[in-house]
C-alpha positions as a LaTeX table, in Angstrom:
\begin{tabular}{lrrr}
\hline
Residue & $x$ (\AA) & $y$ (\AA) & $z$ (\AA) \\
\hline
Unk1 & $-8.19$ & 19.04 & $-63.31$ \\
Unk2 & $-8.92$ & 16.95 & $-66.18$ \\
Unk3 & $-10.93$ & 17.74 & $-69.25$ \\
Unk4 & $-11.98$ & 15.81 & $-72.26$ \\
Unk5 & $-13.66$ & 17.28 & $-75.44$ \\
Unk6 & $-15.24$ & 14.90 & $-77.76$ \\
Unk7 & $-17.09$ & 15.14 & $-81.02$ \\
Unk8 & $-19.68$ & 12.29 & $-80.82$ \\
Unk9 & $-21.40$ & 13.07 & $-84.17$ \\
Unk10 & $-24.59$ & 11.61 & $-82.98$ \\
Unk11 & $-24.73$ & 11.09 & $-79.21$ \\
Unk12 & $-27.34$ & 8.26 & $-79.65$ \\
Unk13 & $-25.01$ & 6.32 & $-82.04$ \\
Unk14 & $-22.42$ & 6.63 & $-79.91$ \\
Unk15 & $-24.10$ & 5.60 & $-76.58$ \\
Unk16 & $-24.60$ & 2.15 & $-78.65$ \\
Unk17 & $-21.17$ & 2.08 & $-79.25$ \\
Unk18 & $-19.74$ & 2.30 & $-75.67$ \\
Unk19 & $-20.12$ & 5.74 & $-74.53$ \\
Unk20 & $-20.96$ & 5.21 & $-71.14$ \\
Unk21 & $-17.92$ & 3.09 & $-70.35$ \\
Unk22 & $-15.68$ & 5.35 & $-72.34$ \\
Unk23 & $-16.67$ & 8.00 & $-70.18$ \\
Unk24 & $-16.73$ & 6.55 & $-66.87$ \\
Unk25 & $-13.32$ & 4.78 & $-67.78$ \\
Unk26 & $-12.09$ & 9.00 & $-68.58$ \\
Unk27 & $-13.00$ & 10.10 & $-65.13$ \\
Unk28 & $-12.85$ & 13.87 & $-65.86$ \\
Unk29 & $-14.07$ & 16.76 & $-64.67$ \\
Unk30 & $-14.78$ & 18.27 & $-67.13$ \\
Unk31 & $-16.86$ & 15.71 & $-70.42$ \\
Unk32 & $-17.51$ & 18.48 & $-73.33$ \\
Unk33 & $-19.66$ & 16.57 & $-76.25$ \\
Unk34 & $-20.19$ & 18.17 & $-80.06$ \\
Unk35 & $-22.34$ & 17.66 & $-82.71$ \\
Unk36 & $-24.55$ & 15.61 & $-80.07$ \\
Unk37 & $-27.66$ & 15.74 & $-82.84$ \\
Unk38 & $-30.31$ & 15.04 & $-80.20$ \\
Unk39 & $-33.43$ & 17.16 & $-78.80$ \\
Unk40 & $-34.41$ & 17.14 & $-74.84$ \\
Unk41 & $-35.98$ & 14.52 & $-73.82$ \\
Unk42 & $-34.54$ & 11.69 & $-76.62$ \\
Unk43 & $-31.91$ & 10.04 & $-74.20$ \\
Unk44 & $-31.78$ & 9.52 & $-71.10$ \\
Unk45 & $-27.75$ & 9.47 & $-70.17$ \\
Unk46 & $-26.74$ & 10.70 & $-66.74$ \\
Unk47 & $-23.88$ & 9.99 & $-64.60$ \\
Unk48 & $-23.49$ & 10.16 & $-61.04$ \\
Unk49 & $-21.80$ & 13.01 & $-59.74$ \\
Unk50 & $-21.64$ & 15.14 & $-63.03$ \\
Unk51 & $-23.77$ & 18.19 & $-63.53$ \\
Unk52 & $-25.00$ & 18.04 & $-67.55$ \\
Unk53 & $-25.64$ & 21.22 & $-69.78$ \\
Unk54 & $-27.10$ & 20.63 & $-73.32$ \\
Unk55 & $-27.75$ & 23.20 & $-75.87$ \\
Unk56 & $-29.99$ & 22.03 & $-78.53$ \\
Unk57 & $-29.66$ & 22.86 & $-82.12$ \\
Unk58 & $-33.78$ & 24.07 & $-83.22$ \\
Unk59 & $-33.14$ & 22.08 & $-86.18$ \\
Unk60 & $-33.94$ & 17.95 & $-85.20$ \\
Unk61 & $-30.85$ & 15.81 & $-85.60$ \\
Unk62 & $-28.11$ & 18.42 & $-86.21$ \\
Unk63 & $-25.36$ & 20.15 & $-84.40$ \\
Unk64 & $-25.78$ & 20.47 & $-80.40$ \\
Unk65 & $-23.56$ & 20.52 & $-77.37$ \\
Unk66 & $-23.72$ & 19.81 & $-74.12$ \\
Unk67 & $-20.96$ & 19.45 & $-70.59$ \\
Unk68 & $-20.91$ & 16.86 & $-68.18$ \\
Unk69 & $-18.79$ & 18.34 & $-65.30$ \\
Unk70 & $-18.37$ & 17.86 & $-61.32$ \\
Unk71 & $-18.13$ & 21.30 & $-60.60$ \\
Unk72 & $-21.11$ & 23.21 & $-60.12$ \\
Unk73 & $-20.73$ & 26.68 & $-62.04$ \\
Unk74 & $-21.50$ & 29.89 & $-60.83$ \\
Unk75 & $-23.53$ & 30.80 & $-64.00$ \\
Unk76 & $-24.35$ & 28.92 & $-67.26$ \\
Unk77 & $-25.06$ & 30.86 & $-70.72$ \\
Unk78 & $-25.89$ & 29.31 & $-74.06$ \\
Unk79 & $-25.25$ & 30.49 & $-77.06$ \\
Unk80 & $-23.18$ & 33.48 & $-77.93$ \\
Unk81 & $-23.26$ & 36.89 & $-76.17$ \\
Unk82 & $-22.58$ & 40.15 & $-77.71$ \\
Unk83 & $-21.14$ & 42.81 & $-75.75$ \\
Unk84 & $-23.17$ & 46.01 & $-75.00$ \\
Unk85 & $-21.73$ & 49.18 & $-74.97$ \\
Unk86 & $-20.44$ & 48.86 & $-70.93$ \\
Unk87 & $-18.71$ & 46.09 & $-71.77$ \\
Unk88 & $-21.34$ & 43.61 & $-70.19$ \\
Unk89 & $-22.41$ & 40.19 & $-71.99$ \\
Unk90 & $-25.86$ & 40.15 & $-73.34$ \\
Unk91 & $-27.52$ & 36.69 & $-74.28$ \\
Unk92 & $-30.36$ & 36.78 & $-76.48$ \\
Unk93 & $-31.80$ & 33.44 & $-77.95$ \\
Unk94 & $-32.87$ & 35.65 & $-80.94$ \\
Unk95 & $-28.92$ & 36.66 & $-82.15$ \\
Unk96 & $-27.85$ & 35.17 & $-84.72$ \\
Unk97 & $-24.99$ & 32.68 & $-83.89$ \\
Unk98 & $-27.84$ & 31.09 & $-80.98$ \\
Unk99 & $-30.22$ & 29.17 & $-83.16$ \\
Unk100 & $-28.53$ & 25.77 & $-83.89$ \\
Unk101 & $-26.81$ & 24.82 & $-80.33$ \\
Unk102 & $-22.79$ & 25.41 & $-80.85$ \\
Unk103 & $-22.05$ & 26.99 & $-77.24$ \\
Unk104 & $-22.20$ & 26.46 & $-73.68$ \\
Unk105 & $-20.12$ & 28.83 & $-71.08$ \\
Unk106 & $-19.67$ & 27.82 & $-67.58$ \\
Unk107 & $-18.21$ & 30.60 & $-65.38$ \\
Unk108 & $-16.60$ & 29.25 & $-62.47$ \\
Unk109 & $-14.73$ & 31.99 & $-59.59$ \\
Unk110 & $-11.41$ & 31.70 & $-61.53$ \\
Unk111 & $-12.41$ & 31.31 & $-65.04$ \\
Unk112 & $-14.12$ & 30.36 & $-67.89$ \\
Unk113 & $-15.40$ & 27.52 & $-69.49$ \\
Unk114 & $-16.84$ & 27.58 & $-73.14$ \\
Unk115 & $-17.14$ & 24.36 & $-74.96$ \\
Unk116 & $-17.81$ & 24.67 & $-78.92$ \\
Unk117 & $-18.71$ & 23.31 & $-82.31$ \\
Unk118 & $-17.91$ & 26.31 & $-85.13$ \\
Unk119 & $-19.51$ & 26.39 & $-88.02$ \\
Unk120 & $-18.68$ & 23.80 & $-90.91$ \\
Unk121 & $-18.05$ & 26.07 & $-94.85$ \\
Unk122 & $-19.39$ & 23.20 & $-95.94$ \\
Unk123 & $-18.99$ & 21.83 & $-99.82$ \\
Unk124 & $-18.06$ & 24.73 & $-102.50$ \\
Unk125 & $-17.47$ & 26.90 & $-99.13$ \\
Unk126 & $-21.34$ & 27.52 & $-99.14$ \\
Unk127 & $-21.58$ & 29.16 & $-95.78$ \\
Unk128 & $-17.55$ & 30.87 & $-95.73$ \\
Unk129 & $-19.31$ & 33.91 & $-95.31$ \\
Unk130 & $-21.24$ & 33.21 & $-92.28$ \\
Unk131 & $-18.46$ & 30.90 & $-90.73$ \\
Unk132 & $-16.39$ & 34.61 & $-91.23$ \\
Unk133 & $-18.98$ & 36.21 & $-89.30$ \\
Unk134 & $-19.19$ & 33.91 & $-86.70$ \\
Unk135 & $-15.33$ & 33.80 & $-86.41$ \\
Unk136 & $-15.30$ & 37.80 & $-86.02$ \\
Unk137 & $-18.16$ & 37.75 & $-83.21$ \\
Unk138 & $-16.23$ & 34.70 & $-81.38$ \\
Unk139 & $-12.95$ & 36.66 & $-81.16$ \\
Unk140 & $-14.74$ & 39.62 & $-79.55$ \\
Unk141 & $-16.94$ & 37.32 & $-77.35$ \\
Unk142 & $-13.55$ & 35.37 & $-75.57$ \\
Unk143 & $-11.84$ & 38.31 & $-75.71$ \\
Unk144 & $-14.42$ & 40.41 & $-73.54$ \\
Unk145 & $-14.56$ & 37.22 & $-71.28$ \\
Unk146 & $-10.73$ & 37.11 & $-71.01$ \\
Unk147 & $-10.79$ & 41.02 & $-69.92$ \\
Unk148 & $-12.67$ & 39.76 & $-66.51$ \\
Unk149 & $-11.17$ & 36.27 & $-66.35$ \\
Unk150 & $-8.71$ & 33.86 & $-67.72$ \\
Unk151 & $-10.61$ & 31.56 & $-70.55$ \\
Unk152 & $-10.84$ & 28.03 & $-71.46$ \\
Unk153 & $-12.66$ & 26.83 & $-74.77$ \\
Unk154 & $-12.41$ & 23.33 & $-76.25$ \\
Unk155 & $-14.15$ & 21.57 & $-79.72$ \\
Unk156 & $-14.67$ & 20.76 & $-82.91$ \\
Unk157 & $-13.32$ & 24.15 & $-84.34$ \\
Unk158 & $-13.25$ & 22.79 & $-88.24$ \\
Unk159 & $-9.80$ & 24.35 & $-89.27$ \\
Unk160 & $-6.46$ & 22.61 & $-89.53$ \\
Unk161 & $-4.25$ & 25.16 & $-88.72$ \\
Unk162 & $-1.24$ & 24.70 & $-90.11$ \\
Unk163 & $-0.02$ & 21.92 & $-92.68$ \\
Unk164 & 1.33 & 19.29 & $-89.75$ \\
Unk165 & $-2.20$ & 19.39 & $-88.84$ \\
Unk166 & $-3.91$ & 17.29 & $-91.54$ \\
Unk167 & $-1.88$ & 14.52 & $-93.90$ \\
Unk168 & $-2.44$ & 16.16 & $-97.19$ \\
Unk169 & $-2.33$ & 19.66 & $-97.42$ \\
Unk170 & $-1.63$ & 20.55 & $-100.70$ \\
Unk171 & $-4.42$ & 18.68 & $-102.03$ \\
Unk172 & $-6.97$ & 20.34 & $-99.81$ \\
Unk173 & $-5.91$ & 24.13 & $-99.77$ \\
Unk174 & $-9.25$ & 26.04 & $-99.89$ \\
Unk175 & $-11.44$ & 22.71 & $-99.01$ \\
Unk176 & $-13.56$ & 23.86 & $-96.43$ \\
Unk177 & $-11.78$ & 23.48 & $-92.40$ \\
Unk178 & $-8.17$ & 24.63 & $-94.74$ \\
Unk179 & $-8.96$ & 27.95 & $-96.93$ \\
Unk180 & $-7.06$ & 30.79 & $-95.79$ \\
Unk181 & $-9.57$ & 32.58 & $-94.68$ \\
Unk182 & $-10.12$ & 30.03 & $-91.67$ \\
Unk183 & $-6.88$ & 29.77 & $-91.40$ \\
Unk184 & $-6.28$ & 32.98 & $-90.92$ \\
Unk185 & $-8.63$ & 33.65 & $-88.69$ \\
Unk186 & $-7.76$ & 30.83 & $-85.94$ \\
Unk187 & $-4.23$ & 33.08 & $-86.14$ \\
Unk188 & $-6.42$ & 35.93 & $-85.08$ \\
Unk189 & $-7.32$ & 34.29 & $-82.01$ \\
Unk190 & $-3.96$ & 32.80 & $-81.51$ \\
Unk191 & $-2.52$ & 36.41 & $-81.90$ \\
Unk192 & $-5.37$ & 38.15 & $-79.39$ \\
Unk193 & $-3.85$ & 36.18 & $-76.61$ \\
Unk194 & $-4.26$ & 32.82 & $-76.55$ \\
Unk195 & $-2.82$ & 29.83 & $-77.06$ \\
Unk196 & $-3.41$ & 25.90 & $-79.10$ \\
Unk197 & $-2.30$ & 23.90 & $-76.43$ \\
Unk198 & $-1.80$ & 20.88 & $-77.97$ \\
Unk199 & 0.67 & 22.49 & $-81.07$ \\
Unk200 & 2.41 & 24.78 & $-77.78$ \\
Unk201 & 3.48 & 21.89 & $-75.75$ \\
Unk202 & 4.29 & 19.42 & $-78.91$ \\
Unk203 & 5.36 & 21.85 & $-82.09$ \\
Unk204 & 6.52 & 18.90 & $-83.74$ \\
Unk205 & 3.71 & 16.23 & $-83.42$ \\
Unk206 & 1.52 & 15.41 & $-85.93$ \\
Unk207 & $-1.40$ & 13.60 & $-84.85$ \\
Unk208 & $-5.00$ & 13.69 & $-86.13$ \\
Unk209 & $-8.64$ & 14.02 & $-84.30$ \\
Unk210 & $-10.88$ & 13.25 & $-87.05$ \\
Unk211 & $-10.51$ & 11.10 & $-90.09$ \\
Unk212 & $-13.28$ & 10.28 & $-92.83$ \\
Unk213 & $-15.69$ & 7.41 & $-93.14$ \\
Unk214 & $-14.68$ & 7.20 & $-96.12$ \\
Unk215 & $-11.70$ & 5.40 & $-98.23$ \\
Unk216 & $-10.54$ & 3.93 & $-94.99$ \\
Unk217 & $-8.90$ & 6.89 & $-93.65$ \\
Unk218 & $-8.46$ & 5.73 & $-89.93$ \\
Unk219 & $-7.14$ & 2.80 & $-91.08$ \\
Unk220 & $-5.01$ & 4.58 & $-93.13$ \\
Unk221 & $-4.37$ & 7.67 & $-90.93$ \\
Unk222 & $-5.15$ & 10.30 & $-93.49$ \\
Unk223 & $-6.52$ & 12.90 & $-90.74$ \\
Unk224 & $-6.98$ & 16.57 & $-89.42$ \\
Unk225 & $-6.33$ & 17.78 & $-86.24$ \\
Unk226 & $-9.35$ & 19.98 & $-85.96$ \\
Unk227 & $-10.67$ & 19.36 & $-82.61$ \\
Unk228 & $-8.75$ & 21.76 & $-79.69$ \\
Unk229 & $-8.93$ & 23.25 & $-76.34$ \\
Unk230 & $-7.73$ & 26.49 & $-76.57$ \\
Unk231 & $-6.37$ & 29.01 & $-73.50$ \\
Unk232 & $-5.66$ & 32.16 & $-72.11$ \\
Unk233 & $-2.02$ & 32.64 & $-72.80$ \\
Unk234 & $-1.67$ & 33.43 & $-68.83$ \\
Unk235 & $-3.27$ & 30.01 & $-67.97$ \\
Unk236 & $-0.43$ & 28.12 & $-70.14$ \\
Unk237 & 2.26 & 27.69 & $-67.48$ \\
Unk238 & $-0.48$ & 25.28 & $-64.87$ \\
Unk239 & $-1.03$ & 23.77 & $-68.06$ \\
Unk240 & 0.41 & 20.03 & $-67.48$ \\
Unk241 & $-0.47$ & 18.43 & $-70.42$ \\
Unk242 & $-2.45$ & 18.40 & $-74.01$ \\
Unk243 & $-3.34$ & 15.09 & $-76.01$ \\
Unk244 & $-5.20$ & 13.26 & $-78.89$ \\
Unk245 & $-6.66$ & 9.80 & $-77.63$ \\
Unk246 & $-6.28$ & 8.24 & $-81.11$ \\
Unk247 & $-7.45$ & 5.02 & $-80.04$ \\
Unk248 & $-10.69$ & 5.66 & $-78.86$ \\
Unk249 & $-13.41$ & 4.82 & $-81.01$ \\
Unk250 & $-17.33$ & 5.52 & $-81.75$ \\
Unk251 & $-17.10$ & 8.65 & $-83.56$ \\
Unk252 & $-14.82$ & 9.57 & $-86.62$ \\
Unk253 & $-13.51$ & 12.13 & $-84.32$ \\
Unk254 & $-11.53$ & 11.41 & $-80.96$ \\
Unk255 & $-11.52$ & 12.69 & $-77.79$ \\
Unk256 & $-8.90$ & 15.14 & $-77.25$ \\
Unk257 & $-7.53$ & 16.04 & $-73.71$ \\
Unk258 & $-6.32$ & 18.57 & $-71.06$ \\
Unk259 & $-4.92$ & 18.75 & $-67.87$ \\
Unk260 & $-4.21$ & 21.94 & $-66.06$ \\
Unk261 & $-2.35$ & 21.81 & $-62.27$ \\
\hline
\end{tabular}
């Protein structure tokens, strides 16, 4: 099974940039967009054979997510659940985390499937505080999903963990995607029993996902790796391979891939 995640910061812009043959050309089955920045009803972009799923941010032009997949799920949920106190998953449009469209689960019979788009500090680390919260209420979202069945969950996370996953480091310690706190807490999830797929299968690689408009970074390759799919630890041996399709263009991030046996 193949999967592709792909932050397509506008989904509109990006259709006019070759989208459609991009994805056709991918053949997955599994097409996970972020940071789509649309509202039902604005384009009209169906493929043959793929089921879509689009969560819509509330406010116009901003955020959003959606799946393309061939595999019909068993159930869909957007947003974020909490757990209630027999373990169950409650979904409430009303929580917190479910106002600006950053999740979609699939649950299929053997697992599931979560694409995301996490929260951004933003400039002077603005919203750190709520990217903390929604980091605490993630972990104990996958981690109740994991307790029924293995888990799956790909995106734009905005962290580069570790230094060999953005070109300059030093100079952008505590910029937002590399203070310690987020740092930290993408080593929570990492130590609650799962696993970066990409940095397990190449430890020493160091290759980006998203580079700035600015300064001409992709020219230049001064990028982060922030963009991930992310699995149950017992998933990682059918896990065939993880990669970064640098050359890809029409966003200033790139698709990243998976393939699982």
């Amino acid at each position: 099974m193949k999967f592709i995640s792909w932050n397509v910061n506008g989904l509109r812009a990006c259709a006019g940039k070759g989208f459609a043959d991009i994805f056709n050309e991918m053949d997955a089955d599994f097409f996970c967009l972020q940071e789509t920045k649309m509202q039902a009803g604005q384009l009209d972009l169906e493929f043959p054979g793929y089921h879509s799923f689009w969560n819509y941010a509330e406010k116009k032009g901003y955020s959003g997510t959606a799946i393309y997949t061939k595999h019909a799920p068993l159930n869909v949920f957007y947003g974020m659940g909490s757990i209630g106190d027999d373990g169950s998953i409650i979904y409430k449009e009303e929580d917190i985390h479910n106002h600006e469209g950053r999740l979609i689960t699939l649950e299929y019979e053997d697992f599931y499937f979560i694409t995301v788009y996490v929260p951004n500090a933003q400039d002077g680390l603005k919203r750190l505080d709520y990217r903390m919260q929604w980091e605490d209420d993630f972990l104990v979202y996958i981690k109740a999903l994991d307790k029924k069945k293995p888990v799956i969950y790909c995106g734009d996370l905005n962290v580069a963990h570790e230094e060999i996953d953005l070109k300059n480091p030093k100079t952008n310690h505590q910029n937002p995607g590399f203070t310690d706190e987020e740092r930290g807490k993408f080593s929570d999830i990492l130590n609650s029993g799962f696993k970066d797929t990409f940095r397990t299968l190449h430890p020493e690689e160091q290759t980006f996902s998203w580079w700035s408009y600015r300064f001409q970074a992709r020219q230049k390759n001064i990028g982060w790796r922030i963009d991930y799919f992310v699995v149950s630890e017992r998933l990682m041996p059918q896990v065939e391979s993880a990669s970064i399709h640098t050359d890809v263009l029409g966003s200033d991030h790139c698709p990243v891939e998976l393939q699982l046996k």
